[in-house]
DSSP file (Angstrom, degrees, kcal/mol; ACC not computed):
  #  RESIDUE AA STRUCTURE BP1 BP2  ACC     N-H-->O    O-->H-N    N-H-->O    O-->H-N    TCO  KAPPA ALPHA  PHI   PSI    X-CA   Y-CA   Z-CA
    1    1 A X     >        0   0    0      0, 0.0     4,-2.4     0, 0.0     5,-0.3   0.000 360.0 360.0 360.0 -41.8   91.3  137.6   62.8
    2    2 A X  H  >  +     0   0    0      1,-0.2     4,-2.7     2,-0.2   100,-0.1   0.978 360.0  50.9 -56.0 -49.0   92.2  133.8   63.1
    3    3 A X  H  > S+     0   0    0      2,-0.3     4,-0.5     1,-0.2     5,-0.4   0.880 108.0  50.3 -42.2 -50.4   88.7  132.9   62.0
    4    4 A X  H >> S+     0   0    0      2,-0.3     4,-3.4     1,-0.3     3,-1.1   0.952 114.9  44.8 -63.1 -59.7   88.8  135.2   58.8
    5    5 A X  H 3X>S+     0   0    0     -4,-2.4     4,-1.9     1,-0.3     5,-0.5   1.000 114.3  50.9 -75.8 -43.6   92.0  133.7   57.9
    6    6 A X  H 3<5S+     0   0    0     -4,-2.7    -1,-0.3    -5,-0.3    -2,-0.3   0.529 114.2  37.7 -70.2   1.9   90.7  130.5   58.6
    7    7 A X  H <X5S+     0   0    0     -3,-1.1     4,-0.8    -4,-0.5    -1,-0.2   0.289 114.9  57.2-116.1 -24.8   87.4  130.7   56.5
    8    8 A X  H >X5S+     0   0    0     -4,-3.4     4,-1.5    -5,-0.4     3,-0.5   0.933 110.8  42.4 -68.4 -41.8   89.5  132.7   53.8
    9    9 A X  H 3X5S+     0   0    0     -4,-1.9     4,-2.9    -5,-0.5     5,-0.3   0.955 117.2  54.7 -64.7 -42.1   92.3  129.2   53.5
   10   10 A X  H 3><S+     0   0    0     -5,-0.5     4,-0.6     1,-0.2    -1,-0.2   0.745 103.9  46.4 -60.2 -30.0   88.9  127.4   53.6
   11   11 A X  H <X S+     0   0    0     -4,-0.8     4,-1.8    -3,-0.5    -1,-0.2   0.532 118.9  45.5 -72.7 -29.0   87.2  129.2   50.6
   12   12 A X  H  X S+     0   0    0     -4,-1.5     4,-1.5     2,-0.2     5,-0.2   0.896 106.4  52.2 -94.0 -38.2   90.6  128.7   48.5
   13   13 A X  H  X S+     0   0    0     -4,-2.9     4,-1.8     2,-0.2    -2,-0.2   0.901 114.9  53.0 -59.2 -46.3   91.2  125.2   49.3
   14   14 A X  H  < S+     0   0    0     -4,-0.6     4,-0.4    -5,-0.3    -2,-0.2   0.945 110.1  41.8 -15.6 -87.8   87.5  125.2   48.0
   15   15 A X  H  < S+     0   0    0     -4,-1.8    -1,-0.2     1,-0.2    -2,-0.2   0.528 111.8  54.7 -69.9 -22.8   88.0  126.7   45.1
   16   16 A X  H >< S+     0   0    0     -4,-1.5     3,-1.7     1,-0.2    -1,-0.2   0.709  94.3  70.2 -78.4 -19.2   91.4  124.8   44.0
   17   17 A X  T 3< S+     0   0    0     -4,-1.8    -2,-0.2     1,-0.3    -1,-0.2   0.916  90.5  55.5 -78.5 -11.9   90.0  122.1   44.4
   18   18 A X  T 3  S+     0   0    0     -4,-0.4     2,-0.5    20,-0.1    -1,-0.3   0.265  80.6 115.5 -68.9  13.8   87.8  122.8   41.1
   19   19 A X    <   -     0   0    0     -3,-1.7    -3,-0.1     1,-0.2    19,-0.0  -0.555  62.0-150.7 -96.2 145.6   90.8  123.2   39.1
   20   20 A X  S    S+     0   0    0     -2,-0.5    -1,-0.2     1,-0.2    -3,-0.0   0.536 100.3  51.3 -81.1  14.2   91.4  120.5   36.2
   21   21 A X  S    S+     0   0    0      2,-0.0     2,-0.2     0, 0.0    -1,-0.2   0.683  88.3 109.5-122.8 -45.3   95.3  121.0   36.5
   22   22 A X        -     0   0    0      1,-0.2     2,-2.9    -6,-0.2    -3,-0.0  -0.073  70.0-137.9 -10.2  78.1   94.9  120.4   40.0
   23   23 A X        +     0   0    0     -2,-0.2     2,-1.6     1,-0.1    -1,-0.2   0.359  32.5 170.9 -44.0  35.3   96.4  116.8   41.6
   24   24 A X        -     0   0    0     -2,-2.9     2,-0.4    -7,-0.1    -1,-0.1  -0.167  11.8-168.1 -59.6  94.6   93.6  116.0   43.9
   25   25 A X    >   -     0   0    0     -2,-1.6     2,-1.8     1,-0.0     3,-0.8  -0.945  38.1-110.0 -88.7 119.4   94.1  112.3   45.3
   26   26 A X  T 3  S+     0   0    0     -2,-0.4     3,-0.1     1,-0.3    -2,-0.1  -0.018  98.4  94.4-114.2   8.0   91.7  110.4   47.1
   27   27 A X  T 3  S+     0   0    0     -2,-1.8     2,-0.9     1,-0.2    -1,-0.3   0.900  91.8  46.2 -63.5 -44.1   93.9  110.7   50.6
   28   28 A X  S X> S-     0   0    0     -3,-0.8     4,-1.0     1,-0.2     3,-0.6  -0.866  81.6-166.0 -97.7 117.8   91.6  113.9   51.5
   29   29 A X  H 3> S+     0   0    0     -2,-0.9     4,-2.5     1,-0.2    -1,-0.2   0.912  80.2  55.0 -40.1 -54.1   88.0  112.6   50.7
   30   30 A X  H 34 S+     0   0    0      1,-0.3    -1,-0.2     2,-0.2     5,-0.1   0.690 114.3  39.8 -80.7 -12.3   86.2  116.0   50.8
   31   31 A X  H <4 S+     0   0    0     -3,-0.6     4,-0.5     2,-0.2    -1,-0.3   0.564 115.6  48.1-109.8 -11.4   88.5  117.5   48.3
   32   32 A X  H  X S+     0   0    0     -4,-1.0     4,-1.9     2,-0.1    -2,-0.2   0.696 118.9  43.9 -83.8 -43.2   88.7  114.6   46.1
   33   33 A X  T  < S+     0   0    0     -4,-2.5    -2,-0.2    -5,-0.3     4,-0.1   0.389 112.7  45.2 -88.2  16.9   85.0  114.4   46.3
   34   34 A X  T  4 S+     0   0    0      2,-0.1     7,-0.3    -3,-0.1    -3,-0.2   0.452 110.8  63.2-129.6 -44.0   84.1  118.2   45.8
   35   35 A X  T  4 S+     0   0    0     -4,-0.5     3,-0.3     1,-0.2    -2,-0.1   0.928 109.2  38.8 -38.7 -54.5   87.0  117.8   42.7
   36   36 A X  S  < S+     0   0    0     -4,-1.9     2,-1.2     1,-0.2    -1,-0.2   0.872 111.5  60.2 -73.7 -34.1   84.7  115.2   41.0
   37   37 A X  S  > S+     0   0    0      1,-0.2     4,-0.9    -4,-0.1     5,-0.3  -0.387  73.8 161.6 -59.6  40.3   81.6  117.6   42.1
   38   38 A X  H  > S+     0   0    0     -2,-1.2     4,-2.6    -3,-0.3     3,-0.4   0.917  71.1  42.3 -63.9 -38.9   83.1  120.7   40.0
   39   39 A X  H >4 S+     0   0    0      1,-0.2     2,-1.6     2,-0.2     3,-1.1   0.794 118.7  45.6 -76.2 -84.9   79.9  123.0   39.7
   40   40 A X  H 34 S+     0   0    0      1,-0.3    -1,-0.2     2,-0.2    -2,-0.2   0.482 111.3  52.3 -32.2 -15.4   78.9  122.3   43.7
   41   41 A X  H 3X S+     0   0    0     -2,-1.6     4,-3.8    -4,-0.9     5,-0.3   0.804 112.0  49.6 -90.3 -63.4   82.8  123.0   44.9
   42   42 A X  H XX S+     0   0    0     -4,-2.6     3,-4.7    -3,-1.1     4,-0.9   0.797 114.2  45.1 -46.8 -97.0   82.4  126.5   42.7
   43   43 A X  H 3> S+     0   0    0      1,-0.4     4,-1.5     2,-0.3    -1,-0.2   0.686 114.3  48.0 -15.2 -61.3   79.1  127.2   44.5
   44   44 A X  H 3> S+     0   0    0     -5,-0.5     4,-3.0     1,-0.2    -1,-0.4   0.937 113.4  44.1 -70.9 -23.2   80.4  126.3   47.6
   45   45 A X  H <X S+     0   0    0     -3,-4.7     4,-3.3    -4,-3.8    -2,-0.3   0.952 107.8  55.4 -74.9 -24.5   83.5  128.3   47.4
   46   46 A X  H  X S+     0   0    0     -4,-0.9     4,-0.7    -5,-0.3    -1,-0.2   0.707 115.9  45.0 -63.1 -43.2   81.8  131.3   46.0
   47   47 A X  H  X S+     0   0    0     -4,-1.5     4,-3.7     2,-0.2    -1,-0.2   0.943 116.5  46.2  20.6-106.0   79.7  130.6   49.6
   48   48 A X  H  X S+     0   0    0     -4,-3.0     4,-2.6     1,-0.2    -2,-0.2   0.871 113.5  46.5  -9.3 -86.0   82.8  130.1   51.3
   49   49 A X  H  X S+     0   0    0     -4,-3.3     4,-2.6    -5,-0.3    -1,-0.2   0.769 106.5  54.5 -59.4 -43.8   84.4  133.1   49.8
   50   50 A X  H >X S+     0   0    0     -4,-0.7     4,-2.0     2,-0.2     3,-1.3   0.983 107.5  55.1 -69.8 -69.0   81.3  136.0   50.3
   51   51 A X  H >X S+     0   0    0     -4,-3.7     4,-2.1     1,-0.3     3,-1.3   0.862 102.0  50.8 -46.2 -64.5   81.3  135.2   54.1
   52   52 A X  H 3X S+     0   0    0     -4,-2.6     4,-2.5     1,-0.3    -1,-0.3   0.889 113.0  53.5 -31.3 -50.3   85.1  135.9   54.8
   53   53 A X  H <X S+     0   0    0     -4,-2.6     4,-1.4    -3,-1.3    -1,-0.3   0.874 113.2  40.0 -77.0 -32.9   84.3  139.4   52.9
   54   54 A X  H <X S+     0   0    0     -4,-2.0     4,-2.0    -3,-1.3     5,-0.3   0.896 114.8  49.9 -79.3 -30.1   81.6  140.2   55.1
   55   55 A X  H  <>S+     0   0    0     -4,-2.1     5,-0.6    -5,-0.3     4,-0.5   0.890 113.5  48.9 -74.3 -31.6   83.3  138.9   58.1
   56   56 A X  H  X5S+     0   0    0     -4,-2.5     4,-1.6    -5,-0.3    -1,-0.2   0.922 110.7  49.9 -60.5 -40.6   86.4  141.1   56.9
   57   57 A X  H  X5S+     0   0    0     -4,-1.4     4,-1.3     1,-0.2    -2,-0.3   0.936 115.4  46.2 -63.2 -82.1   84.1  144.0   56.4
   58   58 A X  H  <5S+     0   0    0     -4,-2.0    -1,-0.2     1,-0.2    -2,-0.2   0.264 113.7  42.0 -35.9 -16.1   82.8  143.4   59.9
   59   59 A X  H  45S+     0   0    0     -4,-0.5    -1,-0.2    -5,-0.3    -2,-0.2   0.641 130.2  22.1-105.8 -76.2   85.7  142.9   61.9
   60   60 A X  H  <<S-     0   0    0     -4,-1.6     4,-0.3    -5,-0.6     3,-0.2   0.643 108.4-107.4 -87.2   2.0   87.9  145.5   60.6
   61   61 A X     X  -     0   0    0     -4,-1.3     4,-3.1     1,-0.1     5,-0.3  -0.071  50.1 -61.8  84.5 156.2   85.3  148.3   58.9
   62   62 A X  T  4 S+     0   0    0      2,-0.2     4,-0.2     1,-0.1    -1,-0.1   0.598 128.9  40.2 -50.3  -6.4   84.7  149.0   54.9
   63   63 A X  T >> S+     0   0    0     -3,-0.2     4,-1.9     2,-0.2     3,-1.4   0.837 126.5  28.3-127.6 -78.0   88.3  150.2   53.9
   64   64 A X  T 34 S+     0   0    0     -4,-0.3     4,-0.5     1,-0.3    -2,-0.2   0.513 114.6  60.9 -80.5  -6.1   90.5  147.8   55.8
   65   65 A X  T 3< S+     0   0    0     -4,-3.1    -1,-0.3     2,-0.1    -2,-0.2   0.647 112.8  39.4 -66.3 -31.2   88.1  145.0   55.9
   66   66 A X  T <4 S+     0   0    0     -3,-1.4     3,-0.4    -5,-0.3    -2,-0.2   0.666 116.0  51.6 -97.4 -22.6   88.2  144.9   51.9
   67   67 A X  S  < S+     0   0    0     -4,-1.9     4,-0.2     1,-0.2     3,-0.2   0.637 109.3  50.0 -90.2 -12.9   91.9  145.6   51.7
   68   68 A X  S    S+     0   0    0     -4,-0.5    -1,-0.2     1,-0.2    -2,-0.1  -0.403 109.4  53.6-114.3  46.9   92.8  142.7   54.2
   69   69 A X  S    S+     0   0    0     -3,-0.4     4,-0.3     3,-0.0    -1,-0.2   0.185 110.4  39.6-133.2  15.2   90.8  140.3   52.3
   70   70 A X  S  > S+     0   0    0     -3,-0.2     4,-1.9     3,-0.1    -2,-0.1   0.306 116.7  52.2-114.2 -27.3   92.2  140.7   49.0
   71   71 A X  H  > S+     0   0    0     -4,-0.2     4,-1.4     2,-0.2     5,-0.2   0.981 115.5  46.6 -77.8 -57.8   96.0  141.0   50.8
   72   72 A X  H  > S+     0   0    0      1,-0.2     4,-5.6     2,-0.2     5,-0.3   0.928 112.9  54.0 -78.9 -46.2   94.8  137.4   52.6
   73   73 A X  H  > S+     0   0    0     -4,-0.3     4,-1.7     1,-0.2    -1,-0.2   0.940 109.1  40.9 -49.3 -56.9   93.7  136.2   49.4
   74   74 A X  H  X S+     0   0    0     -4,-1.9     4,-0.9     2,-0.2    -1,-0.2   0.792 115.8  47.2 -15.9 -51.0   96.5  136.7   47.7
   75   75 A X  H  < S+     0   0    0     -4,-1.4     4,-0.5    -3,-0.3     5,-0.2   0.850 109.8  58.9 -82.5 -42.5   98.9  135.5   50.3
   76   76 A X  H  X S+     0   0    0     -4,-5.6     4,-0.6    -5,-0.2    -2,-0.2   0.728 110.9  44.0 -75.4 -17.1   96.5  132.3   50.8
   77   77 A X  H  X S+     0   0    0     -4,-1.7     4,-1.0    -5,-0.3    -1,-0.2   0.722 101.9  57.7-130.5  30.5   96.9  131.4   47.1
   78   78 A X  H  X S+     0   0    0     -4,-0.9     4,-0.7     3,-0.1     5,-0.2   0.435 113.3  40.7 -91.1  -7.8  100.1  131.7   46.5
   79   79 A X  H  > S+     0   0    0     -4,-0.5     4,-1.4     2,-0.2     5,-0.4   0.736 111.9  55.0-118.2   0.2  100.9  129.4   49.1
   80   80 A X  H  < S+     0   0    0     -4,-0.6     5,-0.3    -5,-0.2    -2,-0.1   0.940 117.5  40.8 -54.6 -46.0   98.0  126.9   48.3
   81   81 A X  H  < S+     0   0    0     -4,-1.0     4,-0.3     1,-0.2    -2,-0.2   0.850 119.0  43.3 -77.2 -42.0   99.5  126.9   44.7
   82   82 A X  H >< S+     0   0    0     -4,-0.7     3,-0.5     2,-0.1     4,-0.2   0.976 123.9  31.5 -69.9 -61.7  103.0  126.8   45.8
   83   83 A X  G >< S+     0   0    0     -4,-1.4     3,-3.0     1,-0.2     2,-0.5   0.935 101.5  68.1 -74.8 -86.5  102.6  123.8   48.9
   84   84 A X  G 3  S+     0   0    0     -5,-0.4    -1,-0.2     1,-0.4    -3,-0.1   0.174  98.6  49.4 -19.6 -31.9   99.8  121.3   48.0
   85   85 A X  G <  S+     0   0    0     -3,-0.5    -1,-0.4    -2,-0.5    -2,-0.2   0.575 107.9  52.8 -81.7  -4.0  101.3  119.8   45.3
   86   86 A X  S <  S-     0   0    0     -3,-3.0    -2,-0.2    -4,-0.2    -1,-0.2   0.517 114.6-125.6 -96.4   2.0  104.1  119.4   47.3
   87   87 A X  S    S+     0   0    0     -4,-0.3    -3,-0.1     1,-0.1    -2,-0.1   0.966  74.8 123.3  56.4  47.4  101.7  117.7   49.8
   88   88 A X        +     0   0    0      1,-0.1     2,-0.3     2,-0.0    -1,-0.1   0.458  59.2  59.2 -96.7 -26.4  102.6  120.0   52.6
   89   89 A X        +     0   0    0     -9,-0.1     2,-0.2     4,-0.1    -1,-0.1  -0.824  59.8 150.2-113.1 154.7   98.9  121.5   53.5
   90   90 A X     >  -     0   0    0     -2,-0.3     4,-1.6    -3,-0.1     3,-0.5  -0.797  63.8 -86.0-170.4 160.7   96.5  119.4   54.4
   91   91 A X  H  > S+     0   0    0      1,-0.2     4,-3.7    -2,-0.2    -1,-0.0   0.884 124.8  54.7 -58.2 -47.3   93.5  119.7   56.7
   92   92 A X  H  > S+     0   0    0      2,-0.3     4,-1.4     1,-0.2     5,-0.3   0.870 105.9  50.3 -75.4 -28.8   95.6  118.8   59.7
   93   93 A X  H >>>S+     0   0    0     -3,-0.5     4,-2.7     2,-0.2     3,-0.9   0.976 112.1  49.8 -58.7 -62.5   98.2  121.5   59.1
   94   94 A X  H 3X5S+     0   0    0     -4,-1.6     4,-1.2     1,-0.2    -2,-0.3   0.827 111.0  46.2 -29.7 -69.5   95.3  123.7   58.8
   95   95 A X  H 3X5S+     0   0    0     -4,-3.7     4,-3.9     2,-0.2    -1,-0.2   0.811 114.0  47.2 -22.2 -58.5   93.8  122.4   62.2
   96   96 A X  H <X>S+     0   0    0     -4,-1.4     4,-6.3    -3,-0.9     5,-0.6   0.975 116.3  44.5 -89.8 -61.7   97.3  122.7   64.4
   97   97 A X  H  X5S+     0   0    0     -4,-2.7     4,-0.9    -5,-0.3    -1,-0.2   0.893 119.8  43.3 -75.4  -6.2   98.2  126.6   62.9
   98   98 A X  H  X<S+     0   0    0     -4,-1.2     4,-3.4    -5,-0.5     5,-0.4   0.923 116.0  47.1 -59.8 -65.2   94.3  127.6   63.5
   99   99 A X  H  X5S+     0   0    0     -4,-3.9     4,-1.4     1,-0.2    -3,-0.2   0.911 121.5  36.7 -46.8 -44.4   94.3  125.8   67.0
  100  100 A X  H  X5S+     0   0    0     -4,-6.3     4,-1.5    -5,-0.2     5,-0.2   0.857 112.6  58.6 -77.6 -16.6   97.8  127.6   68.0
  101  101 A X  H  X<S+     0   0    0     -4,-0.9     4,-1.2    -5,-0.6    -2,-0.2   0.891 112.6  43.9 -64.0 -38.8   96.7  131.0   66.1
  102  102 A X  H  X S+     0   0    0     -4,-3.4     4,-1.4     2,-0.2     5,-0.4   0.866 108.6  51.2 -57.9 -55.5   93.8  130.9   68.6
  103  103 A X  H >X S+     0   0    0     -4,-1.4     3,-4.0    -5,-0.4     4,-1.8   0.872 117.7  41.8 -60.3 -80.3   95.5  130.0   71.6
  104  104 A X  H 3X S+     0   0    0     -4,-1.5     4,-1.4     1,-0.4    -1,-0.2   0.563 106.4  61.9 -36.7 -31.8   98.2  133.1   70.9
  105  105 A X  H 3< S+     0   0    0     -4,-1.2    -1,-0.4    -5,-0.2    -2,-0.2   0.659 110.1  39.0 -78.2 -21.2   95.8  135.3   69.9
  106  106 A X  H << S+     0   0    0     -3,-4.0    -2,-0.2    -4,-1.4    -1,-0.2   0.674 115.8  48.4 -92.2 -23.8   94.1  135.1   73.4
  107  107 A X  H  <        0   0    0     -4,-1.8    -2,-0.2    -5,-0.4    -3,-0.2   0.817 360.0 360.0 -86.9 -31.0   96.7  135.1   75.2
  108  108 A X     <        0   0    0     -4,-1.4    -2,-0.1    -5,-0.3    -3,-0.1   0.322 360.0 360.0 -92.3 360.0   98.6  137.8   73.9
């Protein structure tokens, strides 16, 4: 399940970063460079975005694999759109709650 949420956050961060309203500032490279890249950033999120739905679909079965991928989307971009401009996500947040999401999810 941490992977799926972590290849869905990855597919949205993608895909915001095509946005013209979007601040994207040259502190994260790949998203600053994927920003200037708009049609190759689409593509890739588009990518991105079909693997998470098969991996949801795979993990959890047709019903609840398609209904906890449109509930993670959701949830993943209302707090992309809400944080990031506040420069609060960032790859390395991303990194630290994957890496602990992992640990807890194997251990528990």
């Amino acid at each position: 399940m941490s992977v799926l949420i972590l290849v869905t956050t990855i597919a949205c961060l993608l895909h915001y970063s095509t946005s013209k309203r979007a601040v994207i500032t040259n502190d994260t490279k790949l998203l600053y460079w994927l920003h200037k890249r708009n049609i190759l950033a689409k593509i890739s999120a588009l990518v991105v975005f079909v693997i998470s739905f098969i991996l949801a679909i795979y993990t959890l079965g047709f019903g609840a694999g398609i209904l906890t991928f449109l509930l993670l989307v959701m949830l993943l971009w209302s707090l992309i759109v809400l944080l990031t401009p506040l420069k609060i996500i960032d790859y390395k947040l991303v990194l630290v709650i994957f890496v602990l999401a992992i640990f807890l999810e194997q251990t528990l």
